[in-house]
ZAVEXLUM-34551 format. One record per residue (C-alpha): x negated, y, z; residue in three letters. Coordinates in Angstrom, 2 decimals. Example, Ala and Ser with C-alpha at 12.3 -4.5 7.8 and 13.67 -1.06 7.14 Angstrom:
REM residues 2
-12.30, -4.50, 7.80, ALA
-13.67, -1.06, 7.14, SER
REM end
This chain:
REM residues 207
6.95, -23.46, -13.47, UNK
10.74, -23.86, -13.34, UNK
12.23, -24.47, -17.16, UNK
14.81, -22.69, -17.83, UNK
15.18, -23.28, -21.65, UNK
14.00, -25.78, -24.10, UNK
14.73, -25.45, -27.68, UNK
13.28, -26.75, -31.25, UNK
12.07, -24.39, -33.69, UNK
11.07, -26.08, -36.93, UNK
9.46, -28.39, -38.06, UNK
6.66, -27.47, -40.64, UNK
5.00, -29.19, -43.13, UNK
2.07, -26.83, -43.21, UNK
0.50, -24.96, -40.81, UNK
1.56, -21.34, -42.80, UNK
4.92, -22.56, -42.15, UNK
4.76, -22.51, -38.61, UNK
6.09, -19.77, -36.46, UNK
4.18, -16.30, -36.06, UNK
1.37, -16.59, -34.13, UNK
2.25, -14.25, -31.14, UNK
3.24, -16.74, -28.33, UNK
0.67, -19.18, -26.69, UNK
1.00, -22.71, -27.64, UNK
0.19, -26.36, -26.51, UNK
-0.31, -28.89, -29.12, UNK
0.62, -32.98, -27.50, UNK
-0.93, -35.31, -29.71, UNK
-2.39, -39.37, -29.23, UNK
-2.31, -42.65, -30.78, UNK
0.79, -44.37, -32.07, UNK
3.22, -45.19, -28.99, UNK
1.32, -43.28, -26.43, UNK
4.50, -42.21, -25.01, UNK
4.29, -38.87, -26.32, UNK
8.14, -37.88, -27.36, UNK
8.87, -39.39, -23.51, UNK
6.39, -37.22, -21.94, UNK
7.40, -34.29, -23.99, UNK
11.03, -34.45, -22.58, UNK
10.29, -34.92, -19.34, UNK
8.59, -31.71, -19.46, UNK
10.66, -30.24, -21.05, UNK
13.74, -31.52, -18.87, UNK
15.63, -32.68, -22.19, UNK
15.75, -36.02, -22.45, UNK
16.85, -35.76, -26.09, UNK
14.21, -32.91, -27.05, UNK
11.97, -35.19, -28.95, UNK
12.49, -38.35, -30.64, UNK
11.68, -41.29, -29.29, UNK
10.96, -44.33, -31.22, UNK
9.45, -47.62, -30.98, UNK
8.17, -47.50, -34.09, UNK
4.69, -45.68, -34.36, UNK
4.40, -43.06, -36.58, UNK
7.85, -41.63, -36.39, UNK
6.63, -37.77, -35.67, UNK
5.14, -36.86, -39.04, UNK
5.63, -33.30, -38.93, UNK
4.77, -29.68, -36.74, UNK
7.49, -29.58, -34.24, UNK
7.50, -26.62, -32.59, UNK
9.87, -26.07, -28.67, UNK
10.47, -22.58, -27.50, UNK
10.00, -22.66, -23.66, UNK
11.54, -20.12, -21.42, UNK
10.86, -17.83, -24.37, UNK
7.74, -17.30, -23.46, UNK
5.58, -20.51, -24.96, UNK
5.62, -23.13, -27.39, UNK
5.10, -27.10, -27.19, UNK
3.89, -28.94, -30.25, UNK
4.47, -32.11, -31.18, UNK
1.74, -33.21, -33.51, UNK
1.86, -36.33, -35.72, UNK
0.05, -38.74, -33.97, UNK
-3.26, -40.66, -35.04, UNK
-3.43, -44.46, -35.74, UNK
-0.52, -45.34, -38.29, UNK
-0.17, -48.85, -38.47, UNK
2.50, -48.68, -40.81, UNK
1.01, -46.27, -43.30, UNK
-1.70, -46.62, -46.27, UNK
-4.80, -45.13, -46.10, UNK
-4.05, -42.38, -48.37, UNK
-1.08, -41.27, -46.41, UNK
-3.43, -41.31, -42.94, UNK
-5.61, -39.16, -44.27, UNK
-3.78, -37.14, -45.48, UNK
-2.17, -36.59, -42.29, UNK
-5.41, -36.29, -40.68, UNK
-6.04, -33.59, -42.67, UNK
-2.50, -31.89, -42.12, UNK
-3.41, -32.23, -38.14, UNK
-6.59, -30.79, -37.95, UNK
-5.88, -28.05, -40.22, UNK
-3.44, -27.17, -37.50, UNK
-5.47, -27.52, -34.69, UNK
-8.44, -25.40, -36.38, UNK
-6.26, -22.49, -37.81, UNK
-3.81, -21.80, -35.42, UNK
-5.14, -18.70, -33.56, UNK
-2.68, -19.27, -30.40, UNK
-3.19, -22.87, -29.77, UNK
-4.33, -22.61, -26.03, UNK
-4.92, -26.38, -25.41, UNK
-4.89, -29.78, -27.28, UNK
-3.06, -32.30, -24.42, UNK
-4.56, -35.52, -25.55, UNK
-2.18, -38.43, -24.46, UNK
-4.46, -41.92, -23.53, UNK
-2.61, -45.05, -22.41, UNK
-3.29, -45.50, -19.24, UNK
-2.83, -49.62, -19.58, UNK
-5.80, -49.50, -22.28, UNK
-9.52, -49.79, -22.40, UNK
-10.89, -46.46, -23.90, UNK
-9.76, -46.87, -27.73, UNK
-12.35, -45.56, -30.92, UNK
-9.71, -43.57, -32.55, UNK
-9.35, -41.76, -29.04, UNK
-13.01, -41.43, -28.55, UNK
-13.41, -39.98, -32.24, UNK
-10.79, -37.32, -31.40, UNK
-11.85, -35.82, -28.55, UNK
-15.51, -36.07, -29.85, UNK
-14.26, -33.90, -32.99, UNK
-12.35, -31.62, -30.75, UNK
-15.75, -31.19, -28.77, UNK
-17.82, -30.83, -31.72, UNK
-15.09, -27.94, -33.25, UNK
-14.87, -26.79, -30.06, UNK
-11.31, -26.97, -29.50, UNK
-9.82, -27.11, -25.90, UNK
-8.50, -30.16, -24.83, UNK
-7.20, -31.97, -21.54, UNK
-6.62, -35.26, -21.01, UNK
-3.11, -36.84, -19.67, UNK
-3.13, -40.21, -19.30, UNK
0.57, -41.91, -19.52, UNK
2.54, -44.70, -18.58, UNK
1.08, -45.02, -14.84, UNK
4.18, -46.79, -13.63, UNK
3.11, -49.75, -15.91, UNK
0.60, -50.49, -13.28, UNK
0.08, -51.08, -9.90, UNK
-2.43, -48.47, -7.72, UNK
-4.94, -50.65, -7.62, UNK
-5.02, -51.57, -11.74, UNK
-4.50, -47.99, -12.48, UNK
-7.02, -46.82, -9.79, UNK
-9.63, -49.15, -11.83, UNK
-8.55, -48.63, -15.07, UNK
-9.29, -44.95, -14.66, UNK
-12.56, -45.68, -13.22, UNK
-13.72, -47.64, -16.05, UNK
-12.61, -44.97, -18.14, UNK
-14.35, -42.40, -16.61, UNK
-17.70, -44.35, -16.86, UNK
-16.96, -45.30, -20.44, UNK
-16.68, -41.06, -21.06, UNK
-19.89, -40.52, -18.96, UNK
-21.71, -42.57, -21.21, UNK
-21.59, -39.65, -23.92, UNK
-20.40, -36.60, -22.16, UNK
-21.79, -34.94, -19.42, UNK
-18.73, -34.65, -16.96, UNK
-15.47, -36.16, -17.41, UNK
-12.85, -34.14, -19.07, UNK
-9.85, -32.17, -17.21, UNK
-6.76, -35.30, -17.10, UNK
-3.67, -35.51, -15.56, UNK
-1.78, -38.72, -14.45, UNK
1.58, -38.62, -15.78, UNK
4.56, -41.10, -15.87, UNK
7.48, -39.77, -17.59, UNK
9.84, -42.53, -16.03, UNK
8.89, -41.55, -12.58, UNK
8.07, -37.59, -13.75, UNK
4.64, -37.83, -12.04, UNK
2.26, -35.21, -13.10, UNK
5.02, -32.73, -14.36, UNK
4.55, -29.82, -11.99, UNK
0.55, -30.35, -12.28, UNK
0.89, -30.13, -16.61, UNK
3.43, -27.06, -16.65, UNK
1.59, -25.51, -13.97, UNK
-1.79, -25.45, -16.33, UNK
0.16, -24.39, -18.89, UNK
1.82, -21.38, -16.85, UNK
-1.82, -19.99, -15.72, UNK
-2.95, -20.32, -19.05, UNK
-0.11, -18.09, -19.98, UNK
-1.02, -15.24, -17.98, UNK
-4.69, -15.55, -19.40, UNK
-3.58, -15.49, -22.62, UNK
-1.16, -12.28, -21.77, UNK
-4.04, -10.72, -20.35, UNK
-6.67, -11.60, -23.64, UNK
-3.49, -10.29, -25.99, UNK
-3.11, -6.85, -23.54, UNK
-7.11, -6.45, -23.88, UNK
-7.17, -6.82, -27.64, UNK
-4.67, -3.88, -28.04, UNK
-7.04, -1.73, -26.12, UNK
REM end
């Protein structure tokens, strides 16, 4: 998929808020300093797109990107505030999965894991509630260039038998490095046959 425009929408404090429902949508979500705003632009091609920020839980807001007119990108509020009190995590807990359970175009969840990191409970507990709600969701695993091929060759394995222990195959995941743009063509080229599914579900609904 070649990207031909990028813009931001709005950003919505509610999920009613959000932009009519008649375009497919991909929702980018993960812990604190995943590297999500990074990965997002690189994408995207706009380096300025989303905001990044070394401080974790700067995205606290919807953020929806028109792409090539066609599709949106989300940029969710991530999970695992360090900064924030416990009332204000829940309560954008709540404001996140509200959005990922009501939205009637959200296509896929793209759940970002640090690739540099041991399989993390907060991560676990997502995906296992995305499971359980069944939600779609695919795995991209950032920051790759962090590591050599051999660390990230055996970081992923140890991940993978970590997820075996409770799920029956391993998730869909891409390897992505925004620095080095690895895994770009592989994310936005899921995302473009997804597109055409959901073009051909929307044409056989108006039957």
């Amino acid at each position: 998929m070649k990207i031909k425009s990028a813009q931001f929408v709005i950003s919505s404090t509610d999920v009613k808020k959000c932009p009519a429902p008649t375009l497919p949508e991909y929702a980018f979500i993960g812990r604190s300093n995943v590297g999500k705003s990074s990965l997002i632009n690189m994408l995207a091609n706009k380096k300025e797109m989303a905001h990044t920020s070394g401080k974790p839980g700067k995205t606290q807001l919807i953020n929806h990107f028109l792409i090539n007119e066609s599709w949106y990108l989300v940029d969710l509020p991530g999970y695992g505030y360090a900064t924030l009190a416990k009332t204000a995590k829940e309560k954008f807990d709540l404001f996140v999965r509200n959005y990922i359970l009501q939205r009637t175009s959200l296509l896929c969840v793209f759940v970002l894991i640090d690739s540099r990191l041991p399989m993390q409970t907060r991560d676990k507990n997502f995906m296992e509630w995305l499971a359980e709600k069944e939600v779609p969701f695919t795995l991209v695993f950032t920051k790759t260039d962090k590591l050599g091929k051999t660390q990230l060759d055996k970081n992923l394995e140890a991940y993978k038998v970590k997820m075996l222990e409770t799920w029956e195959e391993m998730p869909m995941h891409f390897i992505t490095s925004s620095h080095q743009e690895l895994g770009r063509a592989d994310v936005l080229g899921y995302i473009e046959n997804a597109n055409r599914l959901f073009k051909k579900s929307d044409i056989n609904s108006n039957k």
